[in-house]
N, CA, C and O atoms as a DFTB+ gen file, in Angstrom:
576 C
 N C O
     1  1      70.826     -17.461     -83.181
     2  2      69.741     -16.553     -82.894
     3  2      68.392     -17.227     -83.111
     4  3      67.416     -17.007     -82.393
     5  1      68.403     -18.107     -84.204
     6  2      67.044     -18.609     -84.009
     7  2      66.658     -19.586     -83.370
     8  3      65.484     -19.948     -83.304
     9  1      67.680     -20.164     -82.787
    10  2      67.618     -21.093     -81.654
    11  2      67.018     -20.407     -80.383
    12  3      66.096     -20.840     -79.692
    13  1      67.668     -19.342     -80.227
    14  2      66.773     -18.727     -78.992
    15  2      65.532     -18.238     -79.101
    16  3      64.879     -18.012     -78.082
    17  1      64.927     -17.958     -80.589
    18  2      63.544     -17.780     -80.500
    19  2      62.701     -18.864     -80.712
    20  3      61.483     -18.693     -80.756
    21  1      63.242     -20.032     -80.856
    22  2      62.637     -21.202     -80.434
    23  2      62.098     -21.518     -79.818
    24  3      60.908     -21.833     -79.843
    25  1      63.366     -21.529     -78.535
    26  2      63.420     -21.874     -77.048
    27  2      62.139     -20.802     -76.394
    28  3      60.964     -21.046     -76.122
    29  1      62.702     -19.926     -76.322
    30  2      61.484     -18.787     -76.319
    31  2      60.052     -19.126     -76.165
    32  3      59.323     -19.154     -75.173
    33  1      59.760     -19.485     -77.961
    34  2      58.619     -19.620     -78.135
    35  2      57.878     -20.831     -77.395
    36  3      56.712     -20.779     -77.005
    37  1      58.780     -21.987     -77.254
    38  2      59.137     -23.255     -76.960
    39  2      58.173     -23.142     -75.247
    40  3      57.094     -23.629     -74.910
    41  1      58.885     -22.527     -74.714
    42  2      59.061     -22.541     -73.205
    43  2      57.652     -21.153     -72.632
    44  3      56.968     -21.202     -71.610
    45  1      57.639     -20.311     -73.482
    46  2      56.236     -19.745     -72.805
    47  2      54.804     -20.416     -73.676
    48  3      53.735     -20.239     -73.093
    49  1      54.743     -21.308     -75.284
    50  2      53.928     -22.052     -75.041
    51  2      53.552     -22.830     -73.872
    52  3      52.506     -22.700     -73.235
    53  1      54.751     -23.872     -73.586
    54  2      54.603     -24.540     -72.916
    55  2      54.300     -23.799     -71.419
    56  3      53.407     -24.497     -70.938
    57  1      54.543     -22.969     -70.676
    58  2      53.845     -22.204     -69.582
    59  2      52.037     -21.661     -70.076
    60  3      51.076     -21.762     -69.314
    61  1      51.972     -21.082     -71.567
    62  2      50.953     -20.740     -70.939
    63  2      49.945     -22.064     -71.418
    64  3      48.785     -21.652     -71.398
    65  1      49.992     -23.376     -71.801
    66  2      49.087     -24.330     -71.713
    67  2      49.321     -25.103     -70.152
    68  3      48.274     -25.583     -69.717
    69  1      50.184     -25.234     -69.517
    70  2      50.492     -25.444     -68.058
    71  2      49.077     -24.341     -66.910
    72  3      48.254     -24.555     -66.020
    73  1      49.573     -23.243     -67.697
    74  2      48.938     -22.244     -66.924
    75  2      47.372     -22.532     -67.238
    76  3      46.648     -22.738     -66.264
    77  1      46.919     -22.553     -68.275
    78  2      45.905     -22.619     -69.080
    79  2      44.867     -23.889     -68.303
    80  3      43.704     -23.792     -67.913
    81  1      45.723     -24.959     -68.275
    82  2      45.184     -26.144     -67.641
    83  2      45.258     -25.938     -66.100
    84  3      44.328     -26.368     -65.418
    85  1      45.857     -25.576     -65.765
    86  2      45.769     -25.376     -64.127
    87  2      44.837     -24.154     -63.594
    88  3      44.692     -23.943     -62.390
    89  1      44.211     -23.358     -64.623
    90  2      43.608     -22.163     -64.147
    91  2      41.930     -23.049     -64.468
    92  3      40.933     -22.793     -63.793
    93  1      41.937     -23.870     -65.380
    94  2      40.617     -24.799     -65.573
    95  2      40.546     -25.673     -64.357
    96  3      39.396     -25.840     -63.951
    97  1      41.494     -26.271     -63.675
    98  2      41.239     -27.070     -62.713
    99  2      40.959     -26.414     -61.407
   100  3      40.191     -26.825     -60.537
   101  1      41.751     -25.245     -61.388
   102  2      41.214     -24.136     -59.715
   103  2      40.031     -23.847     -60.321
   104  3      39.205     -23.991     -59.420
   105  1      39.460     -23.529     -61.304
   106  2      38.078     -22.900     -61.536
   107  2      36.988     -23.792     -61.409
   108  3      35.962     -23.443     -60.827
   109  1      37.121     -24.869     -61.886
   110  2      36.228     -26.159     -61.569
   111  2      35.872     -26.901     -59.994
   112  3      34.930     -27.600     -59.622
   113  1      37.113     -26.377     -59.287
   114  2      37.265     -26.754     -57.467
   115  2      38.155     -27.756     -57.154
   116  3      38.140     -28.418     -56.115
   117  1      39.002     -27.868     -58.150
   118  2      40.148     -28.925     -58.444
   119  2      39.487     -30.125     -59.821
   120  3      38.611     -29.979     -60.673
   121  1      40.333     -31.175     -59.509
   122  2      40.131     -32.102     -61.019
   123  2      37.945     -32.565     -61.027
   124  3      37.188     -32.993     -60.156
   125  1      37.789     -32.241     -62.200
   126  2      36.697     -31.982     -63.003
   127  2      35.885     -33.611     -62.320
   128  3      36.277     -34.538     -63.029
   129  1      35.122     -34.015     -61.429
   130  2      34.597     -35.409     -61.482
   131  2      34.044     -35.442     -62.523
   132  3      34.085     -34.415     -63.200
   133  1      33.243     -36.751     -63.103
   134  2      33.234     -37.394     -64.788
   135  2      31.860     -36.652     -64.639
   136  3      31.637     -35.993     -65.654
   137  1      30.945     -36.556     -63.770
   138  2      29.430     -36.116     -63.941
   139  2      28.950     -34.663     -63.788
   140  3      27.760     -34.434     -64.004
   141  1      30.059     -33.319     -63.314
   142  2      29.848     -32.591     -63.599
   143  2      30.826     -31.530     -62.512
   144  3      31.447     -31.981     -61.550
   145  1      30.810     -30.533     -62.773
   146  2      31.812     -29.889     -61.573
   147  2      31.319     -29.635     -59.857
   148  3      30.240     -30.030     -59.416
   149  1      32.039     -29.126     -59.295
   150  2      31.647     -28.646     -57.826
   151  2      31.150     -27.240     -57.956
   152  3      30.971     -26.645     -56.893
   153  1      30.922     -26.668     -58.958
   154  2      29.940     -24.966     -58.986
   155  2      28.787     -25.816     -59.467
   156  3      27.700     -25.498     -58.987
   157  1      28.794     -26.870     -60.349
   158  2      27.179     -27.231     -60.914
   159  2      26.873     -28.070     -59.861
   160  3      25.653     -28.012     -59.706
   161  1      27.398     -28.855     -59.025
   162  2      26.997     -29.622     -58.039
   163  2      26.412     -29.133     -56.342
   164  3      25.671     -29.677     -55.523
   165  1      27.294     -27.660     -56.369
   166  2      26.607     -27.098     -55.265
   167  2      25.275     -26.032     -55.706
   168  3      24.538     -25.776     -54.754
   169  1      24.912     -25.422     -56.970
   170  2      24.173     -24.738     -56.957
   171  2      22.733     -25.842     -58.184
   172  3      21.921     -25.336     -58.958
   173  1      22.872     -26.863     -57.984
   174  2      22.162     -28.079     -58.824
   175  2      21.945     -29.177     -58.126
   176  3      21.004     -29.705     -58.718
   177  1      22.335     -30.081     -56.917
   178  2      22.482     -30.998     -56.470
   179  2      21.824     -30.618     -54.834
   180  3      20.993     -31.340     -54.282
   181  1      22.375     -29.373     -54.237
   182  2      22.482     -29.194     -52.241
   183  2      21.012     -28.520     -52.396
   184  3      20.759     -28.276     -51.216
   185  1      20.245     -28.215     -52.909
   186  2      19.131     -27.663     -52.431
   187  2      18.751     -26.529     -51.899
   188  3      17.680     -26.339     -51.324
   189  1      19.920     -25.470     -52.136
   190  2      19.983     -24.307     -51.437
   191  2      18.727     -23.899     -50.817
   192  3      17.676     -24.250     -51.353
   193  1      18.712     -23.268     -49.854
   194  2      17.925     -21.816     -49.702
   195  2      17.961     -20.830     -50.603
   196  3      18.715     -20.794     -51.575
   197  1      17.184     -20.050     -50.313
   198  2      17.308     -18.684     -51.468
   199  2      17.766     -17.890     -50.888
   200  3      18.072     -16.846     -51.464
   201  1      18.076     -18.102     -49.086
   202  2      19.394     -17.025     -48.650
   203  2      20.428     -17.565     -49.038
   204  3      21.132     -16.968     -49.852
   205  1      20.804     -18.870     -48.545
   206  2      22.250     -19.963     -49.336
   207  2      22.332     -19.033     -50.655
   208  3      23.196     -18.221     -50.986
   209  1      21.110     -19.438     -51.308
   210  2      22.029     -19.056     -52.955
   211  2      22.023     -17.659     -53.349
   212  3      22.280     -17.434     -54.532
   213  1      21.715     -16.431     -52.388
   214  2      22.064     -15.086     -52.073
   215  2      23.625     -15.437     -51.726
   216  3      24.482     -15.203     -52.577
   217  1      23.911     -15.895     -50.703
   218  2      24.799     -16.116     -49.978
   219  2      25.959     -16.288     -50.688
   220  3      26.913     -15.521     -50.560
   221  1      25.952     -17.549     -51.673
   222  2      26.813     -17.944     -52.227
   223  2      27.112     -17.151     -53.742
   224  3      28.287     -17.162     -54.107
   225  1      26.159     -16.504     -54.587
   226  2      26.588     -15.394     -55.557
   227  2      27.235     -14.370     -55.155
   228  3      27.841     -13.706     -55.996
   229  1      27.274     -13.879     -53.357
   230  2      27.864     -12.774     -53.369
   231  2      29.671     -13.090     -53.519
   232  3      30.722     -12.696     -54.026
   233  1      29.076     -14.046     -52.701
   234  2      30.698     -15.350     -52.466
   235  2      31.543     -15.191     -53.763
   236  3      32.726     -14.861     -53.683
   237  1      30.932     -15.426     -54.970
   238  2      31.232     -16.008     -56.007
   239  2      31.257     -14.807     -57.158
   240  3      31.684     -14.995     -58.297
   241  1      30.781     -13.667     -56.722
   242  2      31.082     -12.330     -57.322
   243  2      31.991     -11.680     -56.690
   244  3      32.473     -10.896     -57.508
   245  1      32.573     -11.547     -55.546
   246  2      33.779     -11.062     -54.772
   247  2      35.095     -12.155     -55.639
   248  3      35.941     -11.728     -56.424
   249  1      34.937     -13.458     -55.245
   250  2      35.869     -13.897     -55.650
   251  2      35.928     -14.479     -56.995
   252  3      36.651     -15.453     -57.204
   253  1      35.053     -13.827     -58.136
   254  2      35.313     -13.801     -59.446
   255  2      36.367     -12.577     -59.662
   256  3      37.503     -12.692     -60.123
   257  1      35.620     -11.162     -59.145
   258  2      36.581      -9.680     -58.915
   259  2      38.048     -10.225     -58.237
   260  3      38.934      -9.683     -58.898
   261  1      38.522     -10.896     -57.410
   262  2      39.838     -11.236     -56.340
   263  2      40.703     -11.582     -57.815
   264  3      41.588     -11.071     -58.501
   265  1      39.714     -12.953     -57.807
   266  2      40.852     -14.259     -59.298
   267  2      40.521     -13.724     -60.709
   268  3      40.514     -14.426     -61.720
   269  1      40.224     -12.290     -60.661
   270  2      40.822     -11.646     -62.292
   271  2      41.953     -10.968     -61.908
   272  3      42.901     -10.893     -62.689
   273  1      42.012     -10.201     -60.256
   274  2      43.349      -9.512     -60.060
   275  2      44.278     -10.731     -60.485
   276  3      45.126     -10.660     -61.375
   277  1      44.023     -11.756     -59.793
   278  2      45.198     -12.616     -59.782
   279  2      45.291     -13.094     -61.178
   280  3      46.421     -12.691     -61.451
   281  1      44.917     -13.607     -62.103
   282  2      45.313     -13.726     -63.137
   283  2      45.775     -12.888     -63.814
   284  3      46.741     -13.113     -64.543
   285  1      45.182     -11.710     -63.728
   286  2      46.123     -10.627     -64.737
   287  2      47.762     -10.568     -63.758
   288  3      48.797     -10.174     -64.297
   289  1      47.709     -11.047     -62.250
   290  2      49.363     -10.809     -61.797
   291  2      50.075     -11.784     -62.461
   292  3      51.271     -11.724     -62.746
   293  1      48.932     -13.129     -62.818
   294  2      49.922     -14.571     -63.443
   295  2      50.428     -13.553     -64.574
   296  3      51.507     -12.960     -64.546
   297  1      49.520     -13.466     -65.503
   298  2      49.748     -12.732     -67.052
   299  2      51.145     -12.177     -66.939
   300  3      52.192     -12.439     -67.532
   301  1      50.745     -11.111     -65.748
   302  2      52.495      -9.802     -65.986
   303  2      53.785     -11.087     -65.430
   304  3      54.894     -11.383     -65.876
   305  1      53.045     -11.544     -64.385
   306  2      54.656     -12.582     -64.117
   307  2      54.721     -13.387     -65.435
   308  3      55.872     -13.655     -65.778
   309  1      54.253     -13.598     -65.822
   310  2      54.790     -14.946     -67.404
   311  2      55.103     -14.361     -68.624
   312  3      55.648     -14.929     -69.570
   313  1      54.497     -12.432     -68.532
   314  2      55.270     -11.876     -69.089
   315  2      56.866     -11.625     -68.997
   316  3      57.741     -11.841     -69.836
   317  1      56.935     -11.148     -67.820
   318  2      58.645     -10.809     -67.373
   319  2      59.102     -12.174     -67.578
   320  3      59.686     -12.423     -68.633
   321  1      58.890     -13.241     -66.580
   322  2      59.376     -14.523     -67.607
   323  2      60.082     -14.471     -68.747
   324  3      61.299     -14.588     -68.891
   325  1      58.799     -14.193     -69.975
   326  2      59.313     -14.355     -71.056
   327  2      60.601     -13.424     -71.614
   328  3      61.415     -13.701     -72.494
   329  1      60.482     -12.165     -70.742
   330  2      61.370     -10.897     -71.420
   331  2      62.874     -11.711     -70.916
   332  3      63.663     -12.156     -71.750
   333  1      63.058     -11.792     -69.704
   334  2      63.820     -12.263     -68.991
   335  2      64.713     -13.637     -69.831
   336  3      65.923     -13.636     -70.058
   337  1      63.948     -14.503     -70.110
   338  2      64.491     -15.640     -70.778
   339  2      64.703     -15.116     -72.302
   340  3      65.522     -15.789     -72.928
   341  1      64.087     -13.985     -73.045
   342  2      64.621     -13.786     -74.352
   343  2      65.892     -12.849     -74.066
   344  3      66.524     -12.556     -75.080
   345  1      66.299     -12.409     -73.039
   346  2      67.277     -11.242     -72.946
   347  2      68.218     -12.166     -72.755
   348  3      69.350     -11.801     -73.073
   349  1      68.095     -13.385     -72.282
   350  2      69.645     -14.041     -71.902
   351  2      69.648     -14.849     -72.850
   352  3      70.645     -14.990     -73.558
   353  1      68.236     -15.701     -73.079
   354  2      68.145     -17.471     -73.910
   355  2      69.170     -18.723     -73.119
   356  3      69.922     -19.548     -73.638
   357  1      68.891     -18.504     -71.887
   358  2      69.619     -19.605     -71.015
   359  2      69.174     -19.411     -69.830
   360  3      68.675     -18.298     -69.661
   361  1      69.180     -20.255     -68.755
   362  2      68.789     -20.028     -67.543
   363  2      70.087     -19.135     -66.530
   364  3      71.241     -19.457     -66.249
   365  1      69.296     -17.964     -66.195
   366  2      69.995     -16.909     -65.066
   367  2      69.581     -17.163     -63.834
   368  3      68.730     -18.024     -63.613
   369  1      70.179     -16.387     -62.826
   370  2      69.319     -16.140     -61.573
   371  2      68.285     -15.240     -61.812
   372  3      67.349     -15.079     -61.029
   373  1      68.457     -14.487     -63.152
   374  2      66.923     -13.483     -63.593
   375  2      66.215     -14.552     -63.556
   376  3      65.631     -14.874     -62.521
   377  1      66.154     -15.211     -64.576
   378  2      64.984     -16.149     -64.682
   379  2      63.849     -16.895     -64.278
   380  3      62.625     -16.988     -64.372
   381  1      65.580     -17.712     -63.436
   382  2      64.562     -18.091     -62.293
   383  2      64.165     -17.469     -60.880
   384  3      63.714     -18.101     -59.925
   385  1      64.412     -16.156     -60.938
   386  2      63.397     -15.321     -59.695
   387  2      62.209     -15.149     -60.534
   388  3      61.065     -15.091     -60.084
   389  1      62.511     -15.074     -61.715
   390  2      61.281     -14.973     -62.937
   391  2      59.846     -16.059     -62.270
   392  3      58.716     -16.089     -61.783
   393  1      61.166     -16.906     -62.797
   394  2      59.673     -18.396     -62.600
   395  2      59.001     -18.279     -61.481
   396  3      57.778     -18.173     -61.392
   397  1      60.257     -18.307     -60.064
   398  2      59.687     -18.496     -58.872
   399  2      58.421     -17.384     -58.761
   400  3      57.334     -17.620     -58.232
   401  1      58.806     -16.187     -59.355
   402  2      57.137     -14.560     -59.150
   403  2      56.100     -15.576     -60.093
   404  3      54.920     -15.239     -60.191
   405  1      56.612     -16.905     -60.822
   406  2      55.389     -16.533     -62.194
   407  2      54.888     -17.812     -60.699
   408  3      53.727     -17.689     -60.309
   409  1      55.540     -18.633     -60.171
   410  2      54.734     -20.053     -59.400
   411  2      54.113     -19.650     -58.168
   412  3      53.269     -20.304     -57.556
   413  1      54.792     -18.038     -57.698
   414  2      54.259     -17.529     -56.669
   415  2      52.951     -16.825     -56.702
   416  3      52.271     -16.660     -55.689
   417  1      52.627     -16.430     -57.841
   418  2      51.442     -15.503     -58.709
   419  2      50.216     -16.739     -58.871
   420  3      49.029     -16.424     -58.950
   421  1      50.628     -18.018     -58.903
   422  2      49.906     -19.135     -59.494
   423  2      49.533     -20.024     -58.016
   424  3      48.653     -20.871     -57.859
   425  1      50.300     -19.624     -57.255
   426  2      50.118     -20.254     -55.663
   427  2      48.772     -19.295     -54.927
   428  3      47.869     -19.683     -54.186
   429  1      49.041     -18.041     -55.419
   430  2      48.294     -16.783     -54.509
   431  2      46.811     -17.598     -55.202
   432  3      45.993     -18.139     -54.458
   433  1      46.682     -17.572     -56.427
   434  2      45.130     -17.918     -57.202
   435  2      44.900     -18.947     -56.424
   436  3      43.942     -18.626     -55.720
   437  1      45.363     -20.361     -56.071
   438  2      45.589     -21.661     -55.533
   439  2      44.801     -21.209     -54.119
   440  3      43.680     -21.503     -53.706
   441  1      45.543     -20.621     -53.724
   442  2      45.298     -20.023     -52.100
   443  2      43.780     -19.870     -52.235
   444  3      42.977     -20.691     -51.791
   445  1      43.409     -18.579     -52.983
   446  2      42.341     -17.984     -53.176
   447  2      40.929     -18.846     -53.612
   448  3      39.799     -18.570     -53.209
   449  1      41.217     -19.746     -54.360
   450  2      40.379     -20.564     -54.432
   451  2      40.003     -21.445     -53.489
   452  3      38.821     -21.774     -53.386
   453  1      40.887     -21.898     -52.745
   454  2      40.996     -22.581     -52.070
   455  2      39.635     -21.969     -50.920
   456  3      38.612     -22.531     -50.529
   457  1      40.187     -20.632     -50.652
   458  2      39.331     -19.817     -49.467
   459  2      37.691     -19.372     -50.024
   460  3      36.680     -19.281     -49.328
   461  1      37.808     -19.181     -51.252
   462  2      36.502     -19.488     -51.589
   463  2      35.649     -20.788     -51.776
   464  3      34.436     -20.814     -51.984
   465  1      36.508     -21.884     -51.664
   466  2      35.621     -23.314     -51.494
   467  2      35.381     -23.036     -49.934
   468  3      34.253     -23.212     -49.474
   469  1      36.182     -22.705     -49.313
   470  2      35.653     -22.747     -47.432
   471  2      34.876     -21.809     -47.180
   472  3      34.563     -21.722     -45.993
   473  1      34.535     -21.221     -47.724
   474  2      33.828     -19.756     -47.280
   475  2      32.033     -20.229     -48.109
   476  3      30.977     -19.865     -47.592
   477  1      32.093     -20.936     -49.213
   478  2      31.228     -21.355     -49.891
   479  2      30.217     -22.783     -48.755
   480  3      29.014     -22.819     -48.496
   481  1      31.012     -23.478     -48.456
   482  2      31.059     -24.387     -47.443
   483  2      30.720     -23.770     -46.133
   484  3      30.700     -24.677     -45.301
   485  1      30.453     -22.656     -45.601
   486  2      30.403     -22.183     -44.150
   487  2      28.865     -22.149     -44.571
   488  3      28.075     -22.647     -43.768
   489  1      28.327     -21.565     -45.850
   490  2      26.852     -21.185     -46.065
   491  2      26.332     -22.530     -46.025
   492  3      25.158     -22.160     -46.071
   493  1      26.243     -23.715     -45.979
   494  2      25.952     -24.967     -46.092
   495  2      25.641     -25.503     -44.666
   496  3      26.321     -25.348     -43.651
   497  1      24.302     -26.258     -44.830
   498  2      24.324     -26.688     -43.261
   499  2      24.460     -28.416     -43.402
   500  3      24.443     -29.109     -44.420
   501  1      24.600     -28.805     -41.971
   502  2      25.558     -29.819     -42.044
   503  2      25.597     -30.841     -42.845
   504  3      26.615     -31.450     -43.175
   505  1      23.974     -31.165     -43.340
   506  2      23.907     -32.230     -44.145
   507  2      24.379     -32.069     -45.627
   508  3      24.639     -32.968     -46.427
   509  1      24.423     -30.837     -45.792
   510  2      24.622     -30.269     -46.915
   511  2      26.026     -30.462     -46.868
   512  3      26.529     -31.267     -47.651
   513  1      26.993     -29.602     -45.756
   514  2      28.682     -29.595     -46.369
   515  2      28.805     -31.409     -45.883
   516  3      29.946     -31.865     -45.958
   517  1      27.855     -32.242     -45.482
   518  2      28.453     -33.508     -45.449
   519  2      28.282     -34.019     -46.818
   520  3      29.197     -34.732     -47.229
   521  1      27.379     -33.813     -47.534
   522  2      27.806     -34.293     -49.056
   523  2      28.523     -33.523     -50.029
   524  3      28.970     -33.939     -51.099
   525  1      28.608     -32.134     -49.471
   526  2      29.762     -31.262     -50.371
   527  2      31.026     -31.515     -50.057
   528  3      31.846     -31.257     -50.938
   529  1      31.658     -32.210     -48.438
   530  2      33.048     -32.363     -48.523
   531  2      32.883     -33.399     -49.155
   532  3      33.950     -33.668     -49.707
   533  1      31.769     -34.480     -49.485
   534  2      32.165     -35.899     -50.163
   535  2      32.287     -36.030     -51.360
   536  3      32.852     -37.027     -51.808
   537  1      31.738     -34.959     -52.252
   538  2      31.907     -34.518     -53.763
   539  2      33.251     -33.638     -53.577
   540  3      33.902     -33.909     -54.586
   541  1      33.961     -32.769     -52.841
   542  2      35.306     -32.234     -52.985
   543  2      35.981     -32.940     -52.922
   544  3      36.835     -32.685     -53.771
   545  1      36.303     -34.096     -52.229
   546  2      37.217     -35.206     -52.258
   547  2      37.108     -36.080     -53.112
   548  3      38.159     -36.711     -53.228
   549  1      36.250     -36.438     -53.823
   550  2      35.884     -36.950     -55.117
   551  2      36.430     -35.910     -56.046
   552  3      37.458     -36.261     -56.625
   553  1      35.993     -34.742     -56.316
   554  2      37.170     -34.181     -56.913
   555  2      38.471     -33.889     -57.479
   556  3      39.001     -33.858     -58.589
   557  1      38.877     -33.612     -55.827
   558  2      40.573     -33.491     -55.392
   559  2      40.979     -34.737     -55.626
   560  3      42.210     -34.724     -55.639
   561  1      40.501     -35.965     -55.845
   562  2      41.283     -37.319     -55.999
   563  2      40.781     -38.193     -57.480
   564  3      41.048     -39.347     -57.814
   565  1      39.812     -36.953     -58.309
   566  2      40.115     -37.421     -59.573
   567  2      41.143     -38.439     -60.120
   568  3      41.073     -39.613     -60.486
   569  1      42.170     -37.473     -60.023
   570  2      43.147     -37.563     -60.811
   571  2      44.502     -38.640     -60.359
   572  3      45.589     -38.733     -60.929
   573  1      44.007     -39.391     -59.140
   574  2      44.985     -40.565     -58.366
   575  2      44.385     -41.358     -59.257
   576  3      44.649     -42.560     -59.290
């Protein structure tokens, strides 16, 4: 018995620092470049307009409201997770439909961010998203 509250404890630490770190890297616009993120680089660096930076708070207040739904869906999926893996303490087909709702809950945020970097990027004119896709790919390739 106390082996399974180990494992337990063991296995949703380890999800929610997984989770923890991957919800810092969608929030930043993927991996962190060394000089500062892609929210301080587009509203500090591109020069907005003061419609742009209308533009882009509304952007960024819709999809602050979207990615709290979605995190509170991660939360309940990594809850059941956990119920799921303490009711058996071994891997089921519960389980892992478990995991797959908790990676599917963590894909939807992925998605979502994703559509708010493009939608952030449409307010940008060309010279502008030409140095914002060159800081996102600097980004996204941190971590190679």
């Amino acid at each position: 018995m106390i082996w399974r509250a180990g494992l337990v404890a063991f296995v949703l630490g380890l999800a929610g620092g997984l989770v923890g770190v991957w919800a810092g890297l969608q929030l930043s616009g993927g991996q962190v470049p060394p000089d500062g993120s892609l929210h301080q680089f587009v509203h500090h660096d591109l020069d907005l307009s003061s419609e742009q930076e209308a533009q882009i708070e509304a952007l960024e207040a819709e999809f602050t409201r979207r990615r709290q739904v979605l995190e509170d869906d991660m939360a309940e999926a990594r809850h059941e997770l956990g119920v799921a893996l303490m009711q058996t303490g071994h891997m089921t087909p519960e389980v892992e439909a478990q995991a797959r709702a908790f990676h599917e809950a963590m894909g939807r945020l992925q998605i979502e961010t994703l559509n708010h970097i493009v939608d952030m990027r449409e307010t940008l004119t060309p010279e502008q998203r030409e140095r914002f896709d060159a800081r996102l790919t600097q980004a996204l390739d941190a971590g190679n």
